[in-house]
C-alpha positions as CSV (number, residue, x, y, z in Angstrom):
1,X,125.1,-32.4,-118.6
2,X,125.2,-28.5,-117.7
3,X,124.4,-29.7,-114.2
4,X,127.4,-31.4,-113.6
5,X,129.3,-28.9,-116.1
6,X,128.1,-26.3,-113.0
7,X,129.0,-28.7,-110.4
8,X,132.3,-29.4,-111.4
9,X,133.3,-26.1,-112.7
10,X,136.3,-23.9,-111.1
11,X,134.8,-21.5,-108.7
12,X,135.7,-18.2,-110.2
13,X,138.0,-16.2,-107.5
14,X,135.9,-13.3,-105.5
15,X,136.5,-10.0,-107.2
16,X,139.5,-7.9,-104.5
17,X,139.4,-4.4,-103.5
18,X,141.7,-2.0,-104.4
19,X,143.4,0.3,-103.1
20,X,144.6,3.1,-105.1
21,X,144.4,6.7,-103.0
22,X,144.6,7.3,-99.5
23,X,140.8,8.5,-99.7
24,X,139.8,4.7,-100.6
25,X,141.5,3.1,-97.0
26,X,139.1,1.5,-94.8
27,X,139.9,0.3,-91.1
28,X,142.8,-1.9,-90.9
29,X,144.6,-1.2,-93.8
30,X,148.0,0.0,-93.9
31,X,149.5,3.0,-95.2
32,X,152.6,4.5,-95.4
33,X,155.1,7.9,-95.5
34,X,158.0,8.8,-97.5
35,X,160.7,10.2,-96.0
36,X,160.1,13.4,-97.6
37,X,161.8,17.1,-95.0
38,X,158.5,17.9,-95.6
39,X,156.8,15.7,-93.4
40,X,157.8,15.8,-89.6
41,X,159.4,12.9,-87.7
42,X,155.9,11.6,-86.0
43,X,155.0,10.8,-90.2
44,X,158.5,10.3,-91.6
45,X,159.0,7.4,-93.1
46,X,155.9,6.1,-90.7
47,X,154.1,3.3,-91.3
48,X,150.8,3.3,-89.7
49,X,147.5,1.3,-89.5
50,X,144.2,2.5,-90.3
51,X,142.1,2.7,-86.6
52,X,139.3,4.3,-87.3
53,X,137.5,6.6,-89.6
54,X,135.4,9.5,-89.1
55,X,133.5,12.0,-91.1
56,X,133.6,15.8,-90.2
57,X,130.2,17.4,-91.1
58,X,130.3,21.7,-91.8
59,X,126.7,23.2,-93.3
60,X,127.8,22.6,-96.7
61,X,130.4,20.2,-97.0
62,X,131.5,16.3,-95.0
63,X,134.6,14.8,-95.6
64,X,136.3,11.6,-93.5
65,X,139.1,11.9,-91.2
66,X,141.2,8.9,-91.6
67,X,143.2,7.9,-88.3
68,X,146.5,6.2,-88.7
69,X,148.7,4.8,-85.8
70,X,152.1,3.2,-85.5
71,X,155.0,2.7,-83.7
72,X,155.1,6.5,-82.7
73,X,153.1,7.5,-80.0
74,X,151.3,10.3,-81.9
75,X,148.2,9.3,-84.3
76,X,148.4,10.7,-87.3
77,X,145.0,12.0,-89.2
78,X,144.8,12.7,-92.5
79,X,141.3,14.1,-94.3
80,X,140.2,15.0,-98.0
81,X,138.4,18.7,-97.6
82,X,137.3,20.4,-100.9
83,X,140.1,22.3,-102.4
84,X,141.6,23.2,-106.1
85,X,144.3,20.9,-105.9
86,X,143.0,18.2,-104.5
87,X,145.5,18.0,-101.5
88,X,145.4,15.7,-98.9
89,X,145.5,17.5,-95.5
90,X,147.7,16.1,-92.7
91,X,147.1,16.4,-89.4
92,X,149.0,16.1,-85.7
93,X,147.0,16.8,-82.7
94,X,148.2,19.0,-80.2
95,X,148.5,18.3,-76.5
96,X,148.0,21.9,-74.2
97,X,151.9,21.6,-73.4
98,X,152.7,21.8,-77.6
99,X,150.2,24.7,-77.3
100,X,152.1,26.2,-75.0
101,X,155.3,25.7,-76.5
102,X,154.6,27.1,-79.9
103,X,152.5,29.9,-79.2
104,X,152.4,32.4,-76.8
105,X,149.0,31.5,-75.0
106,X,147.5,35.2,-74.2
107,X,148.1,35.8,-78.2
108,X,146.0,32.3,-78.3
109,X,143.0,33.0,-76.5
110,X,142.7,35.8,-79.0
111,X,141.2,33.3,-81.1
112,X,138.3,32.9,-79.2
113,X,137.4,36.5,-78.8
114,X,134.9,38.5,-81.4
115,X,134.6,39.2,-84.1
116,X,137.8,36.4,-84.9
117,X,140.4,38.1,-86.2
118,X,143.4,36.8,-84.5
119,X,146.6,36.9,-86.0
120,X,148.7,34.2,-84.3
121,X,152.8,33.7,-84.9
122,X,155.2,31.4,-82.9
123,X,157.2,32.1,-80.5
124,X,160.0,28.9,-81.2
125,X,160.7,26.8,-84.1
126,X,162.7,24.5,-82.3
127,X,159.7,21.7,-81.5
128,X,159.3,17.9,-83.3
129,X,156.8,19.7,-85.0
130,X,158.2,22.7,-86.7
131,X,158.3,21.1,-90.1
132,X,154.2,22.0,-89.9
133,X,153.9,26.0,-88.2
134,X,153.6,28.6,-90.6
135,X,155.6,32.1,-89.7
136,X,152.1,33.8,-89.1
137,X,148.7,32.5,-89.2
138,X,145.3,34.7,-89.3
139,X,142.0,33.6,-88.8
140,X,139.4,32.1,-90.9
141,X,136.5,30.9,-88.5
142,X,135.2,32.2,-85.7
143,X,132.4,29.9,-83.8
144,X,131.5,27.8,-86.8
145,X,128.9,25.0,-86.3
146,X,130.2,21.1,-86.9
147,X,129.3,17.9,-86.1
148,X,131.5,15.0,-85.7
149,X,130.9,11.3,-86.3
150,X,132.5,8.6,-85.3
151,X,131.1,6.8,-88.6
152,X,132.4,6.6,-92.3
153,X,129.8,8.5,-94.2
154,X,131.8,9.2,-97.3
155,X,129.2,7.2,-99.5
156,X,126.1,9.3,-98.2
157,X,125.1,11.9,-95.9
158,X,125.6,12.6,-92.5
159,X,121.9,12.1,-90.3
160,X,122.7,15.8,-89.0
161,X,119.1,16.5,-88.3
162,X,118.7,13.4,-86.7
163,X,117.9,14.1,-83.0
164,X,119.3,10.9,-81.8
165,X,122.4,10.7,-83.8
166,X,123.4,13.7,-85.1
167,X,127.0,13.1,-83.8
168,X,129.1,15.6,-81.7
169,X,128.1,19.4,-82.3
170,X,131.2,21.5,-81.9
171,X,132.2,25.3,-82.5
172,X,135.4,25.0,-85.3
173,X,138.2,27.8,-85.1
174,X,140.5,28.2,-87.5
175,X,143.8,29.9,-89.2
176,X,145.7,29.9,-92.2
177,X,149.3,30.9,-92.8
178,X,151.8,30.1,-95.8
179,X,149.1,31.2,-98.2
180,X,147.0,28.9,-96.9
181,X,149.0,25.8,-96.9
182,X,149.2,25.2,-93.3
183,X,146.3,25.2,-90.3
184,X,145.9,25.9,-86.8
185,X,141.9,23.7,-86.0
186,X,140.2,23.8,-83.1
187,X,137.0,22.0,-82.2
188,X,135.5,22.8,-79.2
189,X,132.9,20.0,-78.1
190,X,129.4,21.0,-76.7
191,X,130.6,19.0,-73.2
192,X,134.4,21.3,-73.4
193,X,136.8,19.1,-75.0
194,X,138.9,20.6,-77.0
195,X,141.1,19.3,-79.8
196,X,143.5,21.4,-81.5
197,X,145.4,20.2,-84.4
198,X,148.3,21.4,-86.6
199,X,147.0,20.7,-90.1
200,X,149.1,21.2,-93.4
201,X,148.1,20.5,-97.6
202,X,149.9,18.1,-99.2
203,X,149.9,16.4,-102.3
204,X,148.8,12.1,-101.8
205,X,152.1,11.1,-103.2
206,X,153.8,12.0,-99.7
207,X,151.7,8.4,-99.1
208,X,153.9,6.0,-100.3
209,X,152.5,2.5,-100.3
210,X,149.1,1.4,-99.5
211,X,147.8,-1.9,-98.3
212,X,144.7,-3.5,-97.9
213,X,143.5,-5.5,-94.5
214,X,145.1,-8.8,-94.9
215,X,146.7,-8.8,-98.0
């Protein structure tokens, strides 16, 4: 009797992800901005899909870097670093033309230059991404070691002493303005890419919806 019982019984429904903070989405799932001043127009009121996700290893701390595209040309990236309250940092990455726009570039290069105490402000406030640049930025890391994966490693830890995949080594530069609520960061890969990005903290609630792949 229990055999056909089993046989005939209603197959119970597989248990669902869910989806409750930004830090939980997983490739292919959508996400989406408020339309918050706060934000600037490539994020506004955006909504993008998850592409990819990486982690972004420092000696004592790995966090992932979530990449989100949409209808507007620029990706957005947003990450979960270690802070008090538990802000989500945004991210745009700059082409060397914003770079140019924004800051004087002589005053830039300072960055790079021992012992890293640049102190960086911009020249215009009149760029699509004003809403993020600080009045004045200083320094915080001069030449520190990184490694970038192109894997999700939020679960575990990064094989950084892995010879054969150890991910990207880069030098990390950095500065912090509006008591330290916004970022100039720069990652210089070992073969000379560079990607510099305009970061700012912000709480997750400037995520508005969230939706899992297919659902």
């Amino acid at each position: 009797m229990s055999f056909f019982k089993s046989l005939f019984a209603k197959k119970q429904p597989l248990p669902t992800r869910s989806l409750n903070h930004p830090s939980e989405l997983q490739a292919g799932d959508i996400f989406s901005f408020g339309d918050s001043f706060a934000l600037p127009k490539a994020m506004r009121k955006q909504q993008l899909e998850v592409s990819e996700i990486n982690t972004i290893e420092f000696k004592h701390e790995h966090y992932i870097q979530v990449v989100g595209r949409g209808m507007h040309p620029q990706p957005v990236y947003i990450s979960f670093p270690k802070n008090p309250q538990k802000l989500i940092k945004y991210s745009l990455l700059l082409t060397r033309k914003d770079v140019g726009e924004l800051f004087d570039l002589e005053d830039f290069s300072n960055i790079f230059e021992a012992p890293g105490n640049a102190c960086l402000k911009p020249v215009t406030f009149e760029h699509p991404y004003a809403e993020l640049v600080a009045a004045q930025y200083i320094q915080q890391d001069f030449m520190t070691t990184g490694y970038f994966h192109q894997e999700d490693y939020r679960d575990s830890t990064p094989p950084q002493f892995n010879e054969e995949r150890h991910g990207r080594e880069f030098e990390f530069y950095s500065l912090a303005g509006d008591q330290e609520q916004r970022f100039i960061e720069i990652f210089i890969f070992e073969n000379g890419d560079t990607d510099v990005y305009l970061s700012f903290l912000r709480p997750a609630n400037e995520i508005t919806e969230l939706w899992i792949k297919g659902e």
